[in-house]
C-alpha positions in Angstrom: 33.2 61.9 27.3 35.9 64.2 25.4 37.2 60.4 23.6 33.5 59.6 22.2 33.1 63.6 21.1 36.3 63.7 19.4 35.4 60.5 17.6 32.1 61.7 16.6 33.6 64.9 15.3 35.9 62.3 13.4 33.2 60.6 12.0 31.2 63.4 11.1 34.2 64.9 9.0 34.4 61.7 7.2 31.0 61.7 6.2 30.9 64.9 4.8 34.2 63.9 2.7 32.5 61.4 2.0 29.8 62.9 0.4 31.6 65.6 -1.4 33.8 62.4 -3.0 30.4 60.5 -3.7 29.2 64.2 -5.8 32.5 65.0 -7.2 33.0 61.4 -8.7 28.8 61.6 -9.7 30.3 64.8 -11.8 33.3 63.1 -13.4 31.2 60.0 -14.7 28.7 62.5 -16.1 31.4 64.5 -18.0 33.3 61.2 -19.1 29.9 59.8 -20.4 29.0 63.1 -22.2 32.8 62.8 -23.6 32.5 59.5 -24.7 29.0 60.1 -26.6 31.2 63.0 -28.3 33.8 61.2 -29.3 31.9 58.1 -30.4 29.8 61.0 -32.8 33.1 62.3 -33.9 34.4 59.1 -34.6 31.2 58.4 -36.8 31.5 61.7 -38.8 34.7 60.9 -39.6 34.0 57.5 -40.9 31.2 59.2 -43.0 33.8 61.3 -44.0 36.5 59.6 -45.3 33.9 57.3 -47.1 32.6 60.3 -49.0 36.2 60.9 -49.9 37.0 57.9 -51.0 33.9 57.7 -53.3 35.0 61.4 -54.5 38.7 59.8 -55.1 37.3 57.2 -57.2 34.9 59.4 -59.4 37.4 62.3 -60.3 39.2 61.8 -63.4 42.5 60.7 -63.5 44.8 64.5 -64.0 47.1 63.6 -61.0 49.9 62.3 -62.8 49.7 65.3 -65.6 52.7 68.0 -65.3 51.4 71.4 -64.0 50.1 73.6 -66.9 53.4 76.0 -66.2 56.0 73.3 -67.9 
């Protein structure tokens, strides 16, 4: 009687591991998916970005190989 007590005491430990893994991982795929939605609107700004700056590059007149106004 003490063998199948001990075992169900065993088992019952590893279910509630078991279920504290299952909510914990639940929580890490919720924060890497709100992560990656971040990141891939980051990523998207910045390609917006760098576009504008290009364009902005391309329509300012040419004064960056002029000497400095001091020589």
């Amino acid at each position: 009687m003490s063998d199948i007590k001990t075992l169900s005491d065993r088992i019952d430990a590893l279910e509630t591991r078991l279920t504290f893994q299952d909510e914990t991982i639940e929580t890490l795929n919720k924060t890497i998916t709100a992560q990656w939605l971040k990141i891939d609107a980051l990523t998207r700004q910045l390609v917006n970005l760098n576009q504008r700056l290009q364009e902005a590059e391309a329509h300012a007149p040419d004064a960056t190989n002029e000497p400095p106004p001091h020589y």
